[in-house]
Backbone as XML, in Angstrom:
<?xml version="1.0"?>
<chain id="A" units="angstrom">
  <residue number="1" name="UNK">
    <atom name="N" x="48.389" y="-100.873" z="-32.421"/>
    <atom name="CA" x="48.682" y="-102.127" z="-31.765"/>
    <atom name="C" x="47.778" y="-103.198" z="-32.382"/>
  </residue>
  <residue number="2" name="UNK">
    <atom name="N" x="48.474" y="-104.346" z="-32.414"/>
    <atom name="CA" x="47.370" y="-105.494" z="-33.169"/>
    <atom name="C" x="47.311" y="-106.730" z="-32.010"/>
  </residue>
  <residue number="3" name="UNK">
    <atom name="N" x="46.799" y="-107.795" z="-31.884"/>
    <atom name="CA" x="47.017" y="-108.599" z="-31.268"/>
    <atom name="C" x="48.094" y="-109.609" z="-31.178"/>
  </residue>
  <residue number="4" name="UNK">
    <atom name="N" x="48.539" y="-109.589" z="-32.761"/>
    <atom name="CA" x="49.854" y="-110.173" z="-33.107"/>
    <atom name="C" x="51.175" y="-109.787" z="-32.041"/>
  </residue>
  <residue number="5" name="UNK">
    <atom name="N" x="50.927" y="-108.100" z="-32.345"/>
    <atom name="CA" x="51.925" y="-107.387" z="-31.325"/>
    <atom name="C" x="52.240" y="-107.986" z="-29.817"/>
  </residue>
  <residue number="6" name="UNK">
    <atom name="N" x="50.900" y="-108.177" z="-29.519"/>
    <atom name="CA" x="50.595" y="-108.815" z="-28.126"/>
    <atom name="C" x="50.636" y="-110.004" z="-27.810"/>
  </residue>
  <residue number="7" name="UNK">
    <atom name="N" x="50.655" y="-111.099" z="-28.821"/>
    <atom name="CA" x="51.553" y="-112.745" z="-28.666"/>
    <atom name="C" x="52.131" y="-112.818" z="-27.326"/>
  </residue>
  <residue number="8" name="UNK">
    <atom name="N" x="53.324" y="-111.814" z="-27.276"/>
    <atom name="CA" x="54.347" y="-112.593" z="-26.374"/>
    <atom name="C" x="53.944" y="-111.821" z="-25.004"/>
  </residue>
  <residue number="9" name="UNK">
    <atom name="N" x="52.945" y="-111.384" z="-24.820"/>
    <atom name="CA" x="52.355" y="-110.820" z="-23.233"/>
    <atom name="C" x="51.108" y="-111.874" z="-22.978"/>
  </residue>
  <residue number="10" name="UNK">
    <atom name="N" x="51.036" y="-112.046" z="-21.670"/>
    <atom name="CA" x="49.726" y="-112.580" z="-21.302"/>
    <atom name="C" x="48.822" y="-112.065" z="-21.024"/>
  </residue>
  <residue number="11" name="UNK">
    <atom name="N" x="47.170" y="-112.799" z="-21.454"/>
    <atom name="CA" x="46.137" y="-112.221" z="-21.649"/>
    <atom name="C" x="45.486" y="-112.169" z="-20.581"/>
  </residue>
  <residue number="12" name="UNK">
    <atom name="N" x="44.929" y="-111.205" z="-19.347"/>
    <atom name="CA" x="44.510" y="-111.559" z="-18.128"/>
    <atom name="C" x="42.790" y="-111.418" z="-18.578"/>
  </residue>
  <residue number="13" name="UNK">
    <atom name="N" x="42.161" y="-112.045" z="-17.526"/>
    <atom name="CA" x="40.769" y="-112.062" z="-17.808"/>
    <atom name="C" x="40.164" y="-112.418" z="-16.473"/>
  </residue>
  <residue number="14" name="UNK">
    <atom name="N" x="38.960" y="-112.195" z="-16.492"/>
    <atom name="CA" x="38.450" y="-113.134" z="-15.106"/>
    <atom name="C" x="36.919" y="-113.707" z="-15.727"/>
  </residue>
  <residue number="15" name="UNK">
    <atom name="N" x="36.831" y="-114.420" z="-15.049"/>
    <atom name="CA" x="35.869" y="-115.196" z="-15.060"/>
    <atom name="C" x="35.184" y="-115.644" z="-13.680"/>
  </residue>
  <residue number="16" name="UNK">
    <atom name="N" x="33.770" y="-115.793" z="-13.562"/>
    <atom name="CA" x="33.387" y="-116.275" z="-12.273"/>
    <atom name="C" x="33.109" y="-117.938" z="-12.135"/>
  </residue>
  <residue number="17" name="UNK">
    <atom name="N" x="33.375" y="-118.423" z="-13.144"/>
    <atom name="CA" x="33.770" y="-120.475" z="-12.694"/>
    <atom name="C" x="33.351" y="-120.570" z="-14.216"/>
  </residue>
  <residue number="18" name="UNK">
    <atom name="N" x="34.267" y="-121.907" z="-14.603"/>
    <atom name="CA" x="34.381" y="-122.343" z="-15.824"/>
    <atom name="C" x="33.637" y="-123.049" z="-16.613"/>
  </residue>
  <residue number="19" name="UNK">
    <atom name="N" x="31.958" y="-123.110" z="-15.983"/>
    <atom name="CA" x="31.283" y="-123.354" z="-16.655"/>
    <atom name="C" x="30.783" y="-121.755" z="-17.618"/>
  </residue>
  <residue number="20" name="UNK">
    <atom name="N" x="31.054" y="-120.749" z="-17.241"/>
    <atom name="CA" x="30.881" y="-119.431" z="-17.604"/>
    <atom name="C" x="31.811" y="-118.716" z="-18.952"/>
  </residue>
  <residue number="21" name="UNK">
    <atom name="N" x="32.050" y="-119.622" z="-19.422"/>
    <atom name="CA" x="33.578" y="-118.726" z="-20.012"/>
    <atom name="C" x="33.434" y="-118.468" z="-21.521"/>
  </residue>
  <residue number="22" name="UNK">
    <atom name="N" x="31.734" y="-118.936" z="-21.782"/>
    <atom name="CA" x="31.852" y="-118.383" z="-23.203"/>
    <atom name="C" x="31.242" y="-117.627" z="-22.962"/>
  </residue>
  <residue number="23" name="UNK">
    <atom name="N" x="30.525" y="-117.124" z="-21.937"/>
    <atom name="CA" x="30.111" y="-115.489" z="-21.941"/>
    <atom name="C" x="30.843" y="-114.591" z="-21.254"/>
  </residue>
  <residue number="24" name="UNK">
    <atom name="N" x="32.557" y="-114.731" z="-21.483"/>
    <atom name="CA" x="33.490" y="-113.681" z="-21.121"/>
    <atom name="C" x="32.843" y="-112.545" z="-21.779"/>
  </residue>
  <residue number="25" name="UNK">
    <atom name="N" x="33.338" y="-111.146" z="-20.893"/>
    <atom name="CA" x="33.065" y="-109.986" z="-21.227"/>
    <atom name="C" x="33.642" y="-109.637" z="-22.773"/>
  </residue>
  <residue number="26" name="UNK">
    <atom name="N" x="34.963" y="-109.892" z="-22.763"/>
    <atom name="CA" x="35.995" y="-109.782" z="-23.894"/>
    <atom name="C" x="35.153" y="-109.968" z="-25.663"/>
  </residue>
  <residue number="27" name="UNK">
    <atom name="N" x="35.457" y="-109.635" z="-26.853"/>
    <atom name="CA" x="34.999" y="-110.024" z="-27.999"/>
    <atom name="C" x="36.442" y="-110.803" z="-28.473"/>
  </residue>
  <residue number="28" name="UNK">
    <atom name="N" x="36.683" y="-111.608" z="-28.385"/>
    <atom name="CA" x="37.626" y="-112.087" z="-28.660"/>
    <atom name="C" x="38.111" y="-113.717" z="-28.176"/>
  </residue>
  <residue number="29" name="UNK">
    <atom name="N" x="38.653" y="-114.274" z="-29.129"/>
    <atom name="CA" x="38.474" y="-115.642" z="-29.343"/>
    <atom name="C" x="40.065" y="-116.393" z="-28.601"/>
  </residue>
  <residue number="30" name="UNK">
    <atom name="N" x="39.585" y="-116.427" z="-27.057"/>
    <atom name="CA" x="40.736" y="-116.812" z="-26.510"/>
    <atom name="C" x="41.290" y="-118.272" z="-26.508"/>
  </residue>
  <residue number="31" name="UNK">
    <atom name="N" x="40.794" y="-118.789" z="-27.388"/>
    <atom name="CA" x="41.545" y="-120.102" z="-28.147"/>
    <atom name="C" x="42.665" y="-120.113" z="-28.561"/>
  </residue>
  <residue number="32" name="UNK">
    <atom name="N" x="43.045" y="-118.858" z="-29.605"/>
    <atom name="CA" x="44.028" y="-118.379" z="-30.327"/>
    <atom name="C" x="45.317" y="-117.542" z="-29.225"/>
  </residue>
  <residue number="33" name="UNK">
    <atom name="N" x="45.100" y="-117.632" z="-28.231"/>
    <atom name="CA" x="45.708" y="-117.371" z="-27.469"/>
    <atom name="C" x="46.953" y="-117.918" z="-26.645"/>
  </residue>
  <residue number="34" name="UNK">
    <atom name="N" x="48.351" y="-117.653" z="-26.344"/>
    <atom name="CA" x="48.936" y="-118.886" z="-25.745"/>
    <atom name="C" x="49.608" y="-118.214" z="-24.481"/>
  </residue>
  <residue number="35" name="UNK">
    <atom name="N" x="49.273" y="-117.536" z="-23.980"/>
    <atom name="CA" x="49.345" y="-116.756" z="-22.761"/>
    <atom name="C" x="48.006" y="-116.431" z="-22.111"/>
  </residue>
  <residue number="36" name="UNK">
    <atom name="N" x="47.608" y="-117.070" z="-21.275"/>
    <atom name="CA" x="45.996" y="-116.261" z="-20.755"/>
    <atom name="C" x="45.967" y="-116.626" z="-19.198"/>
  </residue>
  <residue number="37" name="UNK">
    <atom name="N" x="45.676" y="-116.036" z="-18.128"/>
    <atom name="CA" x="45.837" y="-116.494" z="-16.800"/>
    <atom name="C" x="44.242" y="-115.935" z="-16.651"/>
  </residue>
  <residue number="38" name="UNK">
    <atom name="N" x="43.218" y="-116.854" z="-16.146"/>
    <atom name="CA" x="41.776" y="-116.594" z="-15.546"/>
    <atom name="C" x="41.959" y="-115.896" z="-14.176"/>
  </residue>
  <residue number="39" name="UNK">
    <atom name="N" x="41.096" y="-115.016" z="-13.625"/>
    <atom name="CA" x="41.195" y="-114.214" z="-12.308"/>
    <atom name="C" x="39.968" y="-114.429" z="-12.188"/>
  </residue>
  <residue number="40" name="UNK">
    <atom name="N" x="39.543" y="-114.662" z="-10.547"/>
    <atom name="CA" x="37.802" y="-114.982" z="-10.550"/>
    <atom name="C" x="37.627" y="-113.642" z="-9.885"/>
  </residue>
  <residue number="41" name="UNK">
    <atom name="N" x="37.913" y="-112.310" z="-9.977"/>
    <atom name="CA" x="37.770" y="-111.116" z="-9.154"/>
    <atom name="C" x="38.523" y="-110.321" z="-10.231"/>
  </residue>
  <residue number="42" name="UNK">
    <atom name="N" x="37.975" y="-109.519" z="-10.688"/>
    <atom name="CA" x="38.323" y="-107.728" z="-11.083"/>
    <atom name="C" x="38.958" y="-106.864" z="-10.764"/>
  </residue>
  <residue number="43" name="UNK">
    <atom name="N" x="39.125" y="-106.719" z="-9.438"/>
    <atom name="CA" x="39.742" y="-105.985" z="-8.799"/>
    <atom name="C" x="41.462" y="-107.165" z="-8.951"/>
  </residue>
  <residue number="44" name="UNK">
    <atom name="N" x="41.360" y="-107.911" z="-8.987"/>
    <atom name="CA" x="42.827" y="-108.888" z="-8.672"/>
    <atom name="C" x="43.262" y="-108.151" z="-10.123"/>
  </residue>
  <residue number="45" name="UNK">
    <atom name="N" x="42.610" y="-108.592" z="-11.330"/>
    <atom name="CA" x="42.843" y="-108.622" z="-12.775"/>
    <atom name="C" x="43.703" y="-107.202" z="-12.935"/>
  </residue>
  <residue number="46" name="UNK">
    <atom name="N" x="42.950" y="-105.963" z="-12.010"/>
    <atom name="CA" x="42.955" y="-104.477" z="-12.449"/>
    <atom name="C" x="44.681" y="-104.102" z="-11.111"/>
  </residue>
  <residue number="47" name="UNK">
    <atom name="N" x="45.085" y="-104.967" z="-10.353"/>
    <atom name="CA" x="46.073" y="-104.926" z="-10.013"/>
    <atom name="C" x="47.254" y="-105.725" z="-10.567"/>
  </residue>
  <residue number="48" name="UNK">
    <atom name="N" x="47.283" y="-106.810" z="-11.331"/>
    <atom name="CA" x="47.708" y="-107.480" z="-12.240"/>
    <atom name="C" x="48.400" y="-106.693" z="-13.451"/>
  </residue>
  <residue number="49" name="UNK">
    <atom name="N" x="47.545" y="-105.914" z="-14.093"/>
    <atom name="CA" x="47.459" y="-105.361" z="-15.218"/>
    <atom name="C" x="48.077" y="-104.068" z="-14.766"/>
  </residue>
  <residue number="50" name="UNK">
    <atom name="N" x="48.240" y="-103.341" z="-13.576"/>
    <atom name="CA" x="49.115" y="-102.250" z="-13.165"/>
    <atom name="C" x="50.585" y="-102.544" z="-12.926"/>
  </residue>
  <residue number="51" name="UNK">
    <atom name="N" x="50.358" y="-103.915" z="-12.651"/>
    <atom name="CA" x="52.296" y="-104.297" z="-12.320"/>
    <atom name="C" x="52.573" y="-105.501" z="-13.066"/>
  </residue>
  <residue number="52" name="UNK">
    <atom name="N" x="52.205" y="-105.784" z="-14.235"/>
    <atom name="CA" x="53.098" y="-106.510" z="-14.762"/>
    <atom name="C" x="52.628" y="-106.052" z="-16.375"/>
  </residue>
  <residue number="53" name="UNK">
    <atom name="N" x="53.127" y="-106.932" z="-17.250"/>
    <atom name="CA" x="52.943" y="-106.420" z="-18.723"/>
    <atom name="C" x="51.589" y="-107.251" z="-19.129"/>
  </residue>
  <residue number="54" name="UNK">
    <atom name="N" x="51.214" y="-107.683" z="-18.262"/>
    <atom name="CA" x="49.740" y="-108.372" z="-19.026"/>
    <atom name="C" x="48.827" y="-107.159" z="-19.732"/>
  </residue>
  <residue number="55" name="UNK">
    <atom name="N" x="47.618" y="-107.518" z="-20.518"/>
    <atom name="CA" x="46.809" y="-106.461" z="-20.934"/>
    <atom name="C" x="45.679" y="-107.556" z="-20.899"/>
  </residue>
  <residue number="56" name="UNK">
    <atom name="N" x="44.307" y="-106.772" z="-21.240"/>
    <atom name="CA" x="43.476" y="-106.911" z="-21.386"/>
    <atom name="C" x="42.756" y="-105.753" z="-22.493"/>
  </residue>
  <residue number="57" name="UNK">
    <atom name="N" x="41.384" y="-106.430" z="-22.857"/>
    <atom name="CA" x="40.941" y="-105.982" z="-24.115"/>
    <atom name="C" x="39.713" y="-105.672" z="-23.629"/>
  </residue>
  <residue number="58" name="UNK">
    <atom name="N" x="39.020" y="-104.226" z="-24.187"/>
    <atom name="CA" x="37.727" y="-103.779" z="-23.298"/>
    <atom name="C" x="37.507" y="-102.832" z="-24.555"/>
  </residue>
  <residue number="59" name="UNK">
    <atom name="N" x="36.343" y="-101.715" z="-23.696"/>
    <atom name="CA" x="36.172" y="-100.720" z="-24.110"/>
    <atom name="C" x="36.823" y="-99.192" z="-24.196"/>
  </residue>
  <residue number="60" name="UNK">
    <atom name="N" x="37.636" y="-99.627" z="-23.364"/>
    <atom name="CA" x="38.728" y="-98.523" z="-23.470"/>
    <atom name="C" x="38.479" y="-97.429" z="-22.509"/>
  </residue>
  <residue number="61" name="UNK">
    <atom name="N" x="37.451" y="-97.768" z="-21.694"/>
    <atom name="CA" x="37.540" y="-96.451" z="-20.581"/>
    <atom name="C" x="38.490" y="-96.091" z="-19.321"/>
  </residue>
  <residue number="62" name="UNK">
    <atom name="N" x="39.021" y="-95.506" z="-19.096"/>
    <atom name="CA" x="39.682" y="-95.650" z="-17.682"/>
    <atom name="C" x="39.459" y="-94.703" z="-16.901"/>
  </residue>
  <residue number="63" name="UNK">
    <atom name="N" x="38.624" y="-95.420" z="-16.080"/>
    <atom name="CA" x="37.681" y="-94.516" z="-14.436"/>
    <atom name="C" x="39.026" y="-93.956" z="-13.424"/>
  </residue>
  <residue number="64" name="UNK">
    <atom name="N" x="38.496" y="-92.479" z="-13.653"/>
    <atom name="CA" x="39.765" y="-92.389" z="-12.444"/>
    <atom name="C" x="39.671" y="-92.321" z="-11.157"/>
  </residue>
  <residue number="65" name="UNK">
    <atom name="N" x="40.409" y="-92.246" z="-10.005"/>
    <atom name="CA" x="40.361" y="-92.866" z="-8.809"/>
    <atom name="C" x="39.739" y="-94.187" z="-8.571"/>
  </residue>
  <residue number="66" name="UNK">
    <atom name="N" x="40.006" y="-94.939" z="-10.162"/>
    <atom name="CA" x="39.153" y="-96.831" z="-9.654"/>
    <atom name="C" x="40.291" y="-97.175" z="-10.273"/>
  </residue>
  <residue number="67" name="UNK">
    <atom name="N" x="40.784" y="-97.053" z="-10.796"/>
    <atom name="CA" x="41.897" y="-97.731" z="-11.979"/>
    <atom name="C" x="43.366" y="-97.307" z="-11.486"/>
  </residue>
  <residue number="68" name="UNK">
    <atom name="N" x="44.222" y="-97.851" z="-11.879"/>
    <atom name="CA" x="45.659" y="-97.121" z="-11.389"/>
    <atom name="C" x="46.231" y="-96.252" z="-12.765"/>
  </residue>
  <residue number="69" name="UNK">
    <atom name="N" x="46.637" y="-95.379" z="-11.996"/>
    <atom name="CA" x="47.185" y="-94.467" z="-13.053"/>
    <atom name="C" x="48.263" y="-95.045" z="-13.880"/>
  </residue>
  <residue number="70" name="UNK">
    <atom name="N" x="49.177" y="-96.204" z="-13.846"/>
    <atom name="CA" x="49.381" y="-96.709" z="-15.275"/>
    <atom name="C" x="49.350" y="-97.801" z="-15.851"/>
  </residue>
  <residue number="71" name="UNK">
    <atom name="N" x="47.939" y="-97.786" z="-16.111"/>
    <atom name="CA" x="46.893" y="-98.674" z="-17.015"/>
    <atom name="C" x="46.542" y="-97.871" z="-17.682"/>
  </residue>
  <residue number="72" name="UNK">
    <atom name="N" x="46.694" y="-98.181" z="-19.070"/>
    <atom name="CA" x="47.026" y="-96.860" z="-20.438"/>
    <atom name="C" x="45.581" y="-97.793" z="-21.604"/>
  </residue>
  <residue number="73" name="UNK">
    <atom name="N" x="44.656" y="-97.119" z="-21.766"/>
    <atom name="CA" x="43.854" y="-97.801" z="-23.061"/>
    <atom name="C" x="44.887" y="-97.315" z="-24.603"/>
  </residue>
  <residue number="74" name="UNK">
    <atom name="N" x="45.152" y="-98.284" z="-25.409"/>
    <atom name="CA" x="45.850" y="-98.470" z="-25.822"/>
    <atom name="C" x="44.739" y="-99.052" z="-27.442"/>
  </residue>
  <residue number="75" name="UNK">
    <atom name="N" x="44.339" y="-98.501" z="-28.296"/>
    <atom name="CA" x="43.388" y="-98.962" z="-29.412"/>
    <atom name="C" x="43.874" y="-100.165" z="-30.336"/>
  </residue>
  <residue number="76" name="UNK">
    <atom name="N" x="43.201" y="-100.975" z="-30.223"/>
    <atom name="CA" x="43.739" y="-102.025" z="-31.308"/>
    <atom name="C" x="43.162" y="-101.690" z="-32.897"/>
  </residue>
  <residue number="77" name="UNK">
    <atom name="N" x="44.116" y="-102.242" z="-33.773"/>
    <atom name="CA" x="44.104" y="-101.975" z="-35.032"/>
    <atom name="C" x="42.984" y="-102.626" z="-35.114"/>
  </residue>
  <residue number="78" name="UNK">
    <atom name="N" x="42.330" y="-102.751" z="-35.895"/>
    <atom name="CA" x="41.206" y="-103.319" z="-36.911"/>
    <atom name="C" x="40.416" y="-104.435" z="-35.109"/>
  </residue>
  <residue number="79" name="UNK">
    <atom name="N" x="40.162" y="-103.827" z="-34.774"/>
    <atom name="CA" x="39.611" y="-104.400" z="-33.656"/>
    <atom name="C" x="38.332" y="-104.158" z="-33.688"/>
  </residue>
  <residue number="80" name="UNK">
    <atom name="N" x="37.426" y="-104.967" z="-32.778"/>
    <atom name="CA" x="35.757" y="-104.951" z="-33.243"/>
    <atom name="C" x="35.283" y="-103.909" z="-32.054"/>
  </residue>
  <residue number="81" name="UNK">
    <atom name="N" x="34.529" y="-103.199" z="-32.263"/>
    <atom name="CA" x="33.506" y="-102.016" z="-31.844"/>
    <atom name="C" x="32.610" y="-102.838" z="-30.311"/>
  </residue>
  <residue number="82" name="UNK">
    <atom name="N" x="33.204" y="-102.288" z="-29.121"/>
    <atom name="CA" x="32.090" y="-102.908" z="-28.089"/>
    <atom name="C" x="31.446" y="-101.947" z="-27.297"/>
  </residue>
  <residue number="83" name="UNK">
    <atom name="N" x="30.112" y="-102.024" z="-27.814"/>
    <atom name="CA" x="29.353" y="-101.355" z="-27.185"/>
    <atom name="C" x="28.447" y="-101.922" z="-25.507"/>
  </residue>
  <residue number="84" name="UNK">
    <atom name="N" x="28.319" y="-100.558" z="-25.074"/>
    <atom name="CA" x="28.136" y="-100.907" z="-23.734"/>
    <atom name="C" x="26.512" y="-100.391" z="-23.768"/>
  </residue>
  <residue number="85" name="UNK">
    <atom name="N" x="25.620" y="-100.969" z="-22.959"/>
    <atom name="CA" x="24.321" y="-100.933" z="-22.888"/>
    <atom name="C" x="23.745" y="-101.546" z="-21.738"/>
  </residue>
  <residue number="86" name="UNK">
    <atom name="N" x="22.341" y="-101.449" z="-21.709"/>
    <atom name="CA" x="21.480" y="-101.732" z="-20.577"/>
    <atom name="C" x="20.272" y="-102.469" z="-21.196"/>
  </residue>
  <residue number="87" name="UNK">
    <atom name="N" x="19.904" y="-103.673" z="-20.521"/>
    <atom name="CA" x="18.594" y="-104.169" z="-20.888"/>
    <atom name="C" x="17.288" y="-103.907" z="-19.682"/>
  </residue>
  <residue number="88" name="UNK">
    <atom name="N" x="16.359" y="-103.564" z="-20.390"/>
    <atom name="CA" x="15.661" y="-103.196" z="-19.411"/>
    <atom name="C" x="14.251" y="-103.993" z="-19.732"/>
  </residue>
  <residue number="89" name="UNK">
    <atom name="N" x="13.154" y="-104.196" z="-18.704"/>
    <atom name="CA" x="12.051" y="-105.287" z="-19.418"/>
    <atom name="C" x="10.512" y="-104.193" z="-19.617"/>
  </residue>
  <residue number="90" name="UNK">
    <atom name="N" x="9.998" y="-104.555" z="-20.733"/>
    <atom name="CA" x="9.287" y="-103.821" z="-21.187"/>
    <atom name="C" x="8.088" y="-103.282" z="-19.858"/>
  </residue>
  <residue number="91" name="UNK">
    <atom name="N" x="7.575" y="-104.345" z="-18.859"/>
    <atom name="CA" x="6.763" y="-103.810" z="-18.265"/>
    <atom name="C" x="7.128" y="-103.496" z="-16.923"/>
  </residue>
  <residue number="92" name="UNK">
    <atom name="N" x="7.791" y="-103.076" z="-17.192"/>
    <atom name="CA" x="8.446" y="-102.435" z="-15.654"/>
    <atom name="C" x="8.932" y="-100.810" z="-15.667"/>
  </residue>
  <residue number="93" name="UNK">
    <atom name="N" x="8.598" y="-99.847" z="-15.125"/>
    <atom name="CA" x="9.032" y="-98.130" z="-14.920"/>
    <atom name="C" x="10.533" y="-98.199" z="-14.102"/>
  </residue>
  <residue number="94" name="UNK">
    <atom name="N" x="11.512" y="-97.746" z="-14.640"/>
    <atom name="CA" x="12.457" y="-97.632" z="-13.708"/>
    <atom name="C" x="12.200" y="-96.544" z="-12.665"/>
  </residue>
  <residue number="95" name="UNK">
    <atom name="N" x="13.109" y="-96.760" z="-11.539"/>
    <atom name="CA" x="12.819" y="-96.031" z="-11.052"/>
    <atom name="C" x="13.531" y="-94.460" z="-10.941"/>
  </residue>
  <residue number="96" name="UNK">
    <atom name="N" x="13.419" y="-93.417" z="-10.529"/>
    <atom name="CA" x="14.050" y="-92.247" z="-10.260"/>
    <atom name="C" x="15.606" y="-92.378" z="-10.338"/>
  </residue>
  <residue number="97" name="UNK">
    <atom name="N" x="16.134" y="-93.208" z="-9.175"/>
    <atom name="CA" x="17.449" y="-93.159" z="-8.688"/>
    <atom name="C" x="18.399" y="-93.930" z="-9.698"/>
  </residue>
  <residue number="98" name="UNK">
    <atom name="N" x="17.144" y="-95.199" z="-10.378"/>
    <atom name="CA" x="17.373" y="-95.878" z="-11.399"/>
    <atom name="C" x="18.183" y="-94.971" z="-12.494"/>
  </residue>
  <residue number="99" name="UNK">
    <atom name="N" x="17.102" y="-94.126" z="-13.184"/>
    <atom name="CA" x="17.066" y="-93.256" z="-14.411"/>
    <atom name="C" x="18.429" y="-92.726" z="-13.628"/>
  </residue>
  <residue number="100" name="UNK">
    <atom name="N" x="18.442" y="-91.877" z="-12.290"/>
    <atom name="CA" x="19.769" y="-91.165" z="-12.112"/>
    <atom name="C" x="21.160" y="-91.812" z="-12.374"/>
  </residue>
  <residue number="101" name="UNK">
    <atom name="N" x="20.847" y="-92.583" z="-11.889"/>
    <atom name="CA" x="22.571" y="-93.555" z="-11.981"/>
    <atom name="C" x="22.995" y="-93.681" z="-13.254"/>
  </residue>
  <residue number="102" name="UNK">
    <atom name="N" x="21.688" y="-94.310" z="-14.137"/>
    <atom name="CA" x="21.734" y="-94.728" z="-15.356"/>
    <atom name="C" x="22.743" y="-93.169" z="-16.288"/>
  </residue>
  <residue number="103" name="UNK">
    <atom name="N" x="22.016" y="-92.186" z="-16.031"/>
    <atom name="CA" x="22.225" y="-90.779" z="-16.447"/>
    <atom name="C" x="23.993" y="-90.422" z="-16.179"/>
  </residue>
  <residue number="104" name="UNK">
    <atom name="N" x="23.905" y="-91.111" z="-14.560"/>
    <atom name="CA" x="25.863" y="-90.449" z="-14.194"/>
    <atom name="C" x="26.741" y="-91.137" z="-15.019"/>
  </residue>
  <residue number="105" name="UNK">
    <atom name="N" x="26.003" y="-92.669" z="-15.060"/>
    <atom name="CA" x="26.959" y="-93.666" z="-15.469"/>
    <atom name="C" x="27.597" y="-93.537" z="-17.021"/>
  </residue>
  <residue number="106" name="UNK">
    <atom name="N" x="26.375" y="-93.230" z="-17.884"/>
    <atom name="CA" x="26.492" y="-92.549" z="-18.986"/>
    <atom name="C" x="27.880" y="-91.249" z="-19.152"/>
  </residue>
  <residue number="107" name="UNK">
    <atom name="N" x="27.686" y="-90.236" z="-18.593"/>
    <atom name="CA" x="28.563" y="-89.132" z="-18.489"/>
    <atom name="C" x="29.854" y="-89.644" z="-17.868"/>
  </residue>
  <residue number="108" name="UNK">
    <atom name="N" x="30.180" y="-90.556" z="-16.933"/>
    <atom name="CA" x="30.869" y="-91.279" z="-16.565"/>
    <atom name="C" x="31.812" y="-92.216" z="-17.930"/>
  </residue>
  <residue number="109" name="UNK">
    <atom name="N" x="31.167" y="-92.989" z="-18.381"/>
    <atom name="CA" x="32.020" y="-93.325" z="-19.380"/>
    <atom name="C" x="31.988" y="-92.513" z="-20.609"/>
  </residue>
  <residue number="110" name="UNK">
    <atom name="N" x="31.376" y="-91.644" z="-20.896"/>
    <atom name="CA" x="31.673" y="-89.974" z="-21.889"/>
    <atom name="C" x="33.551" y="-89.626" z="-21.131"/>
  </residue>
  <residue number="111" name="UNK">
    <atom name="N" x="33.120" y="-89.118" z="-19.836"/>
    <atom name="CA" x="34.871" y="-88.536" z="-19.382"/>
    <atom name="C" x="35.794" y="-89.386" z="-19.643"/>
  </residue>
  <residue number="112" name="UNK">
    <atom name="N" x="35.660" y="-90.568" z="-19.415"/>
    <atom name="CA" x="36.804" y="-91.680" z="-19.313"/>
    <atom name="C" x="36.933" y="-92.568" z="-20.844"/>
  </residue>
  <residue number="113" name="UNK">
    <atom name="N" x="35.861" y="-92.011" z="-21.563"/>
    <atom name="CA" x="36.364" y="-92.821" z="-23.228"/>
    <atom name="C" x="37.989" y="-92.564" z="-23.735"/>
  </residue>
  <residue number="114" name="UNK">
    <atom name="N" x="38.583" y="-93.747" z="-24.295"/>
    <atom name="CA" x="39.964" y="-93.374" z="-25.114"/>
    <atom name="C" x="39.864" y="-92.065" z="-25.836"/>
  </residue>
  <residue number="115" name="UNK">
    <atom name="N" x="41.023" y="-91.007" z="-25.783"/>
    <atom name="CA" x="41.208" y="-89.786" z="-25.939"/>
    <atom name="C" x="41.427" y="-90.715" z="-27.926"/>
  </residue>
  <residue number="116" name="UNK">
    <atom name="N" x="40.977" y="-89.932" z="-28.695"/>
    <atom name="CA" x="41.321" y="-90.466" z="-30.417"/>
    <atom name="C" x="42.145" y="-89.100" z="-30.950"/>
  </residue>
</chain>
């Protein structure tokens, strides 16, 4: 799939207010775009994207029992690499429950990565 392919669908996204919108999650330059509808909620976007033909562009995981079962990650051709990470500040110890979550969340998007 390329983005070309995807022209004639609209691009859903959300955003939390429009002073925010060049630090969309997305890598991708929604200028070039001529379909795009803003959602200020995630959850709206992730019901959107189950019933109609819109898509969206991510990392490709799909959490199950959070996501609807048909919302399909779908790989774009020559598409850019987004990695997911954590910043953490040098003088601070996380804590226990911290490190734990950090640990599920990890294995968590391991199960749910696009099958290649």
């Amino acid at each position: 799939m390329t983005l070309d392919q995807l022209s004639d669908y609209p691009y859903l996204t959300y955003q939390y207010d429009d002073q925010l919108l060049h630090f969309a999650e997305e890598a991708i330059n929604v200028g070039a775009i001529d379909k795009i509808v803003y959602l200020e909620d995630r959850g709206n976007m992730i019901n959107l994207l189950s019933c109609t033909d819109g898509y969206n562009l991510g990392n490709g995981c799909i959490v199950k029992n959070f996501m609807h079962d048909n919302i399909t990650a779908i790989p774009l051709k020559d598409g850019n690499l987004i990695q997911v990470g954590i910043l953490t500040r040098q003088d601070r110890v996380l804590s226990e429950d911290l490190v734990l979550f950090i640990d599920l969340l990890k294995q968590a998007l391991v199960k749910a990565a696009p099958k290649t």
